[in-house]
N, C-alpha and C positions, 0 to 999 in steps of 0.2 A: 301792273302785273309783274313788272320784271325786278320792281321792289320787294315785291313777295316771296318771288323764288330765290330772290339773294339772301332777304333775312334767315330763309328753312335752311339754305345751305351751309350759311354761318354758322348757326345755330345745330345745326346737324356734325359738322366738322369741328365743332368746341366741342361735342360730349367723346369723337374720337379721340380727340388727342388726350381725353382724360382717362378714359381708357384704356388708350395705350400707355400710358405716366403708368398707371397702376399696377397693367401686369408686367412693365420692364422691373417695378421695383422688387429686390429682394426680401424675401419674407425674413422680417426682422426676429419675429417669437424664433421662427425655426434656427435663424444663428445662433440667437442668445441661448435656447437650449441645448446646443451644441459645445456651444464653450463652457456650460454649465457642467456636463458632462465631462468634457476632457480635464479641466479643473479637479473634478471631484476623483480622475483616478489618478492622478500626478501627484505624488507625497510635494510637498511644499521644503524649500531647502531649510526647515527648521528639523521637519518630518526625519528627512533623508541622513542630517548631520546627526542629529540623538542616534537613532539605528545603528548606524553605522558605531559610535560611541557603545552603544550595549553592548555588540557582537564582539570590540576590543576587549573589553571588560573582563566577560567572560570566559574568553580566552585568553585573560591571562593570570583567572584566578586557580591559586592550587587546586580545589575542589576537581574541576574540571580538567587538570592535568592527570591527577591520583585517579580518576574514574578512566582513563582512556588505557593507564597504563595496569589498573588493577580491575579486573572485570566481576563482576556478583559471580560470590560461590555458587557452587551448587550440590554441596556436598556437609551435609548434617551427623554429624558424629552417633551412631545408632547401638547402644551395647547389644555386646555378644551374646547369643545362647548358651545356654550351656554345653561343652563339649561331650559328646556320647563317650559310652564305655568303648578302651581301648585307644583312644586319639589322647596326643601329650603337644604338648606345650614346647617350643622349641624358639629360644630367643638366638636371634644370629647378630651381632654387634656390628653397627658401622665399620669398624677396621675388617673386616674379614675377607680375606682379598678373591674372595668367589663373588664381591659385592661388586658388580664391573662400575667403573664412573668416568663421566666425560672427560677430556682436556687430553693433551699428552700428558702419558705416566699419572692422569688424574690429579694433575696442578693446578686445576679448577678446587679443586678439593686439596683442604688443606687440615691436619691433623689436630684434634683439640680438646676440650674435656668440658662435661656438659653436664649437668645434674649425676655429679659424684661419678661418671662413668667416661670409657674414653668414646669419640664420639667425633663425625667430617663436619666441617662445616664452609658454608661457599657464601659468595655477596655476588657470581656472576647469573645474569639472566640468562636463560637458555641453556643452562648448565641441566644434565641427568645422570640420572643413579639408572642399573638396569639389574635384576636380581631373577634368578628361577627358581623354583622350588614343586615341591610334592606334596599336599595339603589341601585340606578344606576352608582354609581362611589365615589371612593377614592381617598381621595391625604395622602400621607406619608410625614407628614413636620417634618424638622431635622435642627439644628444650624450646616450649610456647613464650612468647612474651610481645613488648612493644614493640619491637624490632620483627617480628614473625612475615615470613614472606607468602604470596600466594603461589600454591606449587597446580600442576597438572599429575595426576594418577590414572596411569591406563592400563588397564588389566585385558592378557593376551590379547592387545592389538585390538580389541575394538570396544570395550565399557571405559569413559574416560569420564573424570570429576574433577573439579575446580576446588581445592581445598583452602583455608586461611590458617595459617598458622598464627598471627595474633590472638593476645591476648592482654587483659588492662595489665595482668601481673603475673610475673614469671611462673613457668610452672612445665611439667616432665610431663612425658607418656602418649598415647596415640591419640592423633588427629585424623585417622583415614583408617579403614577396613574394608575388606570384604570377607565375607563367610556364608556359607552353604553350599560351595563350589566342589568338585566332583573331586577325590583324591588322586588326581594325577599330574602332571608336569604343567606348572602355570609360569608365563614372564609378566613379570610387574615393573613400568615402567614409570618414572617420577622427574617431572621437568621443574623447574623452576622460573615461574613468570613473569614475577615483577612484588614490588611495594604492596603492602593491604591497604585499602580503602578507608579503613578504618583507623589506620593510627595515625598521628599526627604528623604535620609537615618533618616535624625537625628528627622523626624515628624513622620518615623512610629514606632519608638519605640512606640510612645505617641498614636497612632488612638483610636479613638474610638466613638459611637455614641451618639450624643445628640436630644433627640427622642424629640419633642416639642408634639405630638397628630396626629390625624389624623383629615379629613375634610370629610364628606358623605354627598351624594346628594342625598334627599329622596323624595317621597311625601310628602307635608306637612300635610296630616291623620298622618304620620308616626316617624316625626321629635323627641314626648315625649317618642319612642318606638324603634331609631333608632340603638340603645344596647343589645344586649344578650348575657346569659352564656350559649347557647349551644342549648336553645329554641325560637322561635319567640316571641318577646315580642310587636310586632306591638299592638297599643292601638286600640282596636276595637272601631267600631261604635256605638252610642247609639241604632241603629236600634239591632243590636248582643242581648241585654239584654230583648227586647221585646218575649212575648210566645207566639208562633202560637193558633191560635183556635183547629187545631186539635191534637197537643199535649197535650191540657188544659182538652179533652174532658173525658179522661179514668179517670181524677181523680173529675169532677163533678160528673160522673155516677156514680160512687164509694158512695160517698157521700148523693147522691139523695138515695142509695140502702141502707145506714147505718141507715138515718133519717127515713126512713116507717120502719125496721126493729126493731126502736126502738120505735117506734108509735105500733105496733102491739105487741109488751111486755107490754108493758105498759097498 
């Protein structure tokens, strides 16, 4: 009998201890899935080294310098209407010195001659023209070519456009307008911001702008007045200079009161 219960016990305490082997072991699938995992989000140092090589690359092809420093226009050259009865045409030249321009004494700007005309032209970034006038519309004419730089145009302080002044081959006349604006006192502001995107390495060292003047469409009252330094200079009417009756009046009574007063001293 006591052989019996020794064998059940042996035999009962072998299937524990297998048992227990079993659940001490670590589940194999669930590691190996795990490290399958971390593997697969870890670039591999072949992964890592190329990337790292592309992103130099890139940065330090011209392409990707001319894009940073020259931004997409957005400003598309649109002809003019025709100008209504009464409005004339009034070209005002680069040198006119109601043209205000950045720098001391405008030594950003420098004097020079540009499609058979005299005409400023600059190579600094951040460089501006700043002009007022009286007018239903502007054109910004510039000597175009390889060298043409991209400017900024903002009209009274808040409509602003990205222009290019490139071109494959030389060439005169406006690159930038506005027109069907109200006829009175407008500032036009013109920045200059860098190389165009579009010409090549070795012309943008060189960019820069050749400003030839600008062109205003005004009333013809207005065309000897269509300039100013910050005030309307529109030429008034001869009627302006005539004196009402009834303004005239307080100083005849004046007068009529001075003459008896001196009639009665006397």
């Amino acid at each position: 009998m006591l052989a019996i219960f020794e064998m059940v016990f042996l035999r009962a305490l072998a299937v524990l201890t297998v048992v227990g082997a079993a659940a001490s072991e670590p589940p194999k699938l669930h590691a190996r899935r795990t490290v399958d995992l971390v593997a697969a989000r870890a670039p591999s140092p072949i992964q890592a080294v190329s990337a790292t090589l592309t992103l130099g690359v890139a940065a330090a092809t011209p392409h990707a310098v001319s894009t940073s420093t020259a931004p997409q226009t957005t400003y598309s050259l649109i002809p003019a209407s025709a100008s209504p009865d009464g409005y004339v045409n009034v070209t005002v030249n680069a040198t006119d010195p109601r043209i205000q321009y950045s720098g001391l004494s405008g030594l950003q700007w420098t004097n020079s001659s540009t499609c058979s005309t005299k005409s400023k032209s600059c190579k600094t970034f951040g460089s501006f023209l700043t002009f007022q006038f009286t007018g239903t519309a502007i054109f910004f004419n510039v000597g175009m070519g390889p060298t043409g730089m991209i400017c900024n145009a903002t009209m009274d302080g808040m409509v602003s456009f990205l222009i290019d002044g490139y071109r494959p081959n030389p060439g005169c006349g406006p690159i930038w307008s506005q027109f069907g604006m109200a006829n009175i006192l407008h500032t036009v502001n013109i920045s200059l911001i860098g190389p165009s995107a579009l010409a090549p390495p070795s012309e943008q060292s060189q960019a820069a702008v050749d400003f030839l003047g600008f062109t205003v469409t005004t009333a013809s009252g207005n065309s000897s007045g269509t300039l100013s330094n910050g005030t309307n200079s529109t030429t008034p009417s001869s009627a302006s200079y005539h004196v009402k009756p009834t303004e005239s009046l307080p100083f005849i009574l004046t007068l009529i009161f001075i003459y008896f007063g001196i009639q009665l001293v006397l």
